[in-house]
N, C-alpha and C positions, 0 to 999 in steps of 0.2 A: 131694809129700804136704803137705796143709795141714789144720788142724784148726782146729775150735772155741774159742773161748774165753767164759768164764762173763758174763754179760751185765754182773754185777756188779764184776769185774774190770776194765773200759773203761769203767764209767757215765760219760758228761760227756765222752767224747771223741768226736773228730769221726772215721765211719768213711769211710777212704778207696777211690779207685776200683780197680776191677780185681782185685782181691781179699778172698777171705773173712772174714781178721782183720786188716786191718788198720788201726791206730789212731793220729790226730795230736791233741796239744792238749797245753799248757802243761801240767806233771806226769807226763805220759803212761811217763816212763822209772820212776818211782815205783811202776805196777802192775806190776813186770817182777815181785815176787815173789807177787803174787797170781795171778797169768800162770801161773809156775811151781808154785805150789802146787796149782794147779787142773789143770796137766797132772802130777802123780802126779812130779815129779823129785825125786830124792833123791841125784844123784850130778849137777854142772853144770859144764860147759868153758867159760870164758870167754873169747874168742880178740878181741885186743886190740894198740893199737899203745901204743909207751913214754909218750906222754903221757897214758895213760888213767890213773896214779895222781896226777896231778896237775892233771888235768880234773874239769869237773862230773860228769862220767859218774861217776866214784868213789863221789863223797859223794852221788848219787841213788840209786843202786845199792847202797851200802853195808846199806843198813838191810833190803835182801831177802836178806841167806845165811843168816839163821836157818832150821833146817830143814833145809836140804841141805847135803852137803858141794862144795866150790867148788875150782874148777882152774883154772889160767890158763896160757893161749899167748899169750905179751905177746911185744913188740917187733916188732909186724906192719909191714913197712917200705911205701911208696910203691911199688906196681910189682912186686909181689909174681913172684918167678921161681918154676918148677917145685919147686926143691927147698926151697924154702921150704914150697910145700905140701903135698910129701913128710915132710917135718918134722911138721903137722900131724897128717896120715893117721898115723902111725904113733904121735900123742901119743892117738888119738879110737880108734885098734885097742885099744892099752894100755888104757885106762879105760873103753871102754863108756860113756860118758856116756848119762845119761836126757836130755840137752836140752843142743843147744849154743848157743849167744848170742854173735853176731856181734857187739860195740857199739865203734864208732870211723867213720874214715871209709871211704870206696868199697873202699878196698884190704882193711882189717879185716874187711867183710861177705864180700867174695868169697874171702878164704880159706876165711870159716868156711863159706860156703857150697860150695865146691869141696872142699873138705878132705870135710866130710860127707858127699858125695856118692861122691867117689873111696872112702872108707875103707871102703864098703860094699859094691866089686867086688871080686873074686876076684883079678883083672888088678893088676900094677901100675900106678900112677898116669901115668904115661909112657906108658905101654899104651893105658890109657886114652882118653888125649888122642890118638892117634896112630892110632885107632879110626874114622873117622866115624859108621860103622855103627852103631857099639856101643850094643845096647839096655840101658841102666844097671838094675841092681838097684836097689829102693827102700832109701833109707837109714831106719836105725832111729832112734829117738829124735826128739827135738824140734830144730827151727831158729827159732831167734826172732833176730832182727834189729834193731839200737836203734842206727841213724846217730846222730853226733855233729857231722858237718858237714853243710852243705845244697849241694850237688853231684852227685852220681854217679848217684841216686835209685835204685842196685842195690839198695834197700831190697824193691824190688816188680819186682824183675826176675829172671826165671828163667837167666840167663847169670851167669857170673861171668870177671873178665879176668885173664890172668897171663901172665907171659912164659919164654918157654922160650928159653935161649941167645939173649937180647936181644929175640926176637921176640914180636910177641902174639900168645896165644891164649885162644880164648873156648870156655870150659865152657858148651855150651848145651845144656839138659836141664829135665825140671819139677822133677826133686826137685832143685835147685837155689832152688826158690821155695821164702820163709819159712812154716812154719807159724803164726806170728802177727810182726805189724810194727807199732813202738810208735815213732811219729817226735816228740819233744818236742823245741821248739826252744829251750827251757833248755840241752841238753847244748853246743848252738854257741856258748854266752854267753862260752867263755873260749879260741876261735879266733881267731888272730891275725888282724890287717887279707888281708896277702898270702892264706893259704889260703882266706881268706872270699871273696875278688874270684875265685881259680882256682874253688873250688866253683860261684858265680854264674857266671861263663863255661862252666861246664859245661853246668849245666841249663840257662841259654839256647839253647846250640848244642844240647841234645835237644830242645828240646822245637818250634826249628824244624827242625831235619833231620828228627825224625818230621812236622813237617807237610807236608814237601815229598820223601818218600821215597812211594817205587815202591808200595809195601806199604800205604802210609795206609790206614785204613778210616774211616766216620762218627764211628766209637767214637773212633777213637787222636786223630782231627783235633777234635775234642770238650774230651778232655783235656789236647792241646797246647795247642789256644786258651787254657782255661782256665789254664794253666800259665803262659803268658806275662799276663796277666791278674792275676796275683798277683804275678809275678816282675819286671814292669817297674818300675811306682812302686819297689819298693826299688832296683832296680837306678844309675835317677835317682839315687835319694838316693846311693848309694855312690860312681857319679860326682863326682855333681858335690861331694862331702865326704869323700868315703874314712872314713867314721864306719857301721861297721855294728848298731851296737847296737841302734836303735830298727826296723831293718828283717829282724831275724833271723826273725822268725815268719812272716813271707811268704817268706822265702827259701827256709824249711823246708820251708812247705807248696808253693811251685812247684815246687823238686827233687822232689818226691815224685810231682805230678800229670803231671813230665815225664820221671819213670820208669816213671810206670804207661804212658802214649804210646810211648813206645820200648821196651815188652816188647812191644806188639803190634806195634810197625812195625819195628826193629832201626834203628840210624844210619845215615850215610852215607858219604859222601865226604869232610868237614872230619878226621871220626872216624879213617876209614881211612890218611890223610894223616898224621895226628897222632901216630900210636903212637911211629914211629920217630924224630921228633925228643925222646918223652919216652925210650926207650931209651936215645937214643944221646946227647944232652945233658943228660937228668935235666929235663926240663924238664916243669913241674906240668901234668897231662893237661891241664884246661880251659883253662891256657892255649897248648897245644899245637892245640887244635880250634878256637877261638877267630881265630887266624892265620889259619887256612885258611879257617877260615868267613868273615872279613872278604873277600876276594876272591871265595871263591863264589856270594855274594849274588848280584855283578853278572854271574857267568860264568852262572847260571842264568837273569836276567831275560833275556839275550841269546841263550839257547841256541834253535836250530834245528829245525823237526820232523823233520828227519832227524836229529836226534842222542837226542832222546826218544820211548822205547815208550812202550807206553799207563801212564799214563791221558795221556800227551801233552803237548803244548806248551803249549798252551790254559790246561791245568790247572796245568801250574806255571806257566807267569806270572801267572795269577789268584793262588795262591799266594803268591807271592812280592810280589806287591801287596800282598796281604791282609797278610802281616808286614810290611812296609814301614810302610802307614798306622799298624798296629795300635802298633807298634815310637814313630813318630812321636808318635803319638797320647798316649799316655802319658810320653815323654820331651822330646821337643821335639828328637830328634835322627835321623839316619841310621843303620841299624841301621850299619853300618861305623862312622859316628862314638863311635855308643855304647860299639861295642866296642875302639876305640882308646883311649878315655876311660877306660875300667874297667880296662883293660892299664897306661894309666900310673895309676891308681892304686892301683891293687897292686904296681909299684915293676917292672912286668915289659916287656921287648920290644914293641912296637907293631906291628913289621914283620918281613917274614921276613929280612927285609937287615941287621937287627942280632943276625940269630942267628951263633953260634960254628959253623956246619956248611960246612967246606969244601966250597967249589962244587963242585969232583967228585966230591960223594958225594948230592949228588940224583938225579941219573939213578936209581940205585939204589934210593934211598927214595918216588922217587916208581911208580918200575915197582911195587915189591912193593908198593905199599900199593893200586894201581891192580888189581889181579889176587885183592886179598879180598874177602868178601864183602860187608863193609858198602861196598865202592865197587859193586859188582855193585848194589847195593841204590842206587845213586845215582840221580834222576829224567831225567838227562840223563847220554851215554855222556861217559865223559872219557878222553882219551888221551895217552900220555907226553909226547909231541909238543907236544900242544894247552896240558896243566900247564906244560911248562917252559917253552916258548917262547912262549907269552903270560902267565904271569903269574909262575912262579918267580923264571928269568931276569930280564927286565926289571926287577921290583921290588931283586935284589940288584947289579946295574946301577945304577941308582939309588940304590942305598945307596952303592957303591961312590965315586959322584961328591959324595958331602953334605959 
């Protein structure tokens, strides 16, 4: 469900793609109570992580609870498990809220957006999720959305992720998508270096895996392009200075144009790869994707037409050129290099051979991540075989001997 918002309420902001309300530009987190005045709320849930009272999100947000009375689901953690979001559902049964407001990073959005969505079937939430079939009830009231890092861009995406008993699962559904999306990149002004570098590793790795996924349409490769387009020049600068201050506004707006790309295309392979090493070592999603995606680069410009359905080989190697130059063009580097560059300067791993995950427990993480969906969604087939024993292995062999 997605509604309107008064013309007057977003004057001066830039509207973004892929959806009906949604809104970027410096201030933008400041019309959230004109937003809400103008959709009738009188009762509002605010679902938030522990640093939101000492973020800028606070003191933008502050000055809109006059008028309604205000609720809060704080302490939204990284990697949000089921009963966390059972927690929720049962905080959004209680209250009836007239409009819930997702505002923090990736994980903060997709509770509030999973939670609002779950609180409004019959089923328990477990149920739910354990449903494929399951044709969801529309959720009542409002969802409005107000990211505070530039990463995830579930700002504009109708899926939300969470993990049940270590594993991920993805909430995919519409009413999942925000009734209005208010992205200001003031709120990112007081994110540490580390999560700014994991965020940009993110939206990098969407906004090429939507360019080079199964699913691409004119539209989604449109606003990947564009997304890497905004997203590179900063990216540069964080490299090569680890200083993101003057590049927050482009970071803001590429996460956002490379979450609009991956609601139409879904990720792929880096993605599906990634979950389990953020499960199982706590390790910051983008720089979980990031790993993988440095190797995939080259596993795709190589790949075989036996190993890619349509649209084919042809097409992702075009592809994969295309982000290469494009990548170069703007940085002066290998996409690989880039993204080794931005790993160490965020203080994090480089390779997979300096991760904590005892060798015998790949087999395992790479089967199940090979058998979801977003690998099904990959441009070329990959197989257990083919992951470990060309690129897992080797590279923790190499680690092994440094």
């Amino acid at each position: 469900m997605t509604g309107t918002v008064s013309p007057a309420a977003v004057a001066g902001l830039r509207r973004l793609p892929g959806h009906p309300a949604a809104f970027f530009g410096t201030g933008a987190a400041a019309r959230l109570n004109a937003v809400l005045a103008g959709a009738g709320a009188r009762r509002v849930l605010l679902v938030h992580g522990p640093s939101y009272a000492t973020g800028a999100a606070a003191r933008l947000t502050r000055a809109g609870r006059a008028g309604y009375e205000v609720h809060h689901f704080g302490d939204v953690r990284p990697n949000p498990e089921l009963g966390h979001i059972e927690e929720a559902v049962r905080v959004i049964r209680r209250l009836r809220p007239d409009a819930v407001v997702g505002i923090g990073g990736g994980s903060s959005m997709d509770v509030a957006k999973a939670a609002s969505v779950l609180a409004a079937q019959d089923a328990d939430p477990a149920d739910c999720l354990g449903t494929p079939d399951l044709v969801f009830k529309k959720r009542p009231g409002r969802l409005v959305l107000v990211p505070t890092t530039a990463g995830s861009g579930s700002e504009l995406t109708r899926f939300a992720t969470l993990y049940r008993d270590g594993r991920k699962v993805s909430l995919d559904t519409d009413g999942a998508r925000a009734d209005v999306v208010l992205v200001d990149p003031e709120l990112t002004a007081t994110v540490p270096v580390p999560t700014t570098v994991a965020g940009a590793l993110d939206a990098f790795s969407q906004a090429v895996e939507s360019s080079w996924a199964r699913t691409a349409t004119p539209q989604s490769l449109e606003w990947a392009e564009e997304a890497l387009h905004a997203l590179l020049p900063a990216l540069r600068q964080l490299a090569d200075t680890g200083r993101p201050a003057e590049v927050r506004h482009d970071l803001s707006l590429g996460a956002a144009l490379a979450g609009a790309a991956i609601d139409v295309t879904r990720t792929t392979a880096a993605h599906a790869l990634s979950y389990a090493l953020t499960s199982r070592l706590g390790l910051p999603h983008g720089v979980a994707v990031a790993l993988h995606l440095r190797w995939l680069i080259g596993r795709h410009a190589a790949a075989t037409s036996r190993e890619c359905p349509p649209p084919g080989v042809r097409v992702l190697h075009g592809r994969v050129a295309e982000i290469r130059r494009t990548v170069r063009a703007h940085t002066g580097r290998e996409p690989e290099e880039l993204l080794a560059d931005l790993l160490e300067a965020g203080g994090y791993p480089a390779d997979l051979a300096d991760l904590a995950l005892p060798a015998g427990e790949w087999a395992d993480v790479v089967a199940e991540a090979l058998h979801s969906g977003r690998a099904m969604n990959n441009p070329c087939t990959l197989t257990p075989e083919d992951v470990l024993g060309r690129f897992v292995r080797p590279s923790l062999t190499e680690g092994a001997t440094r």
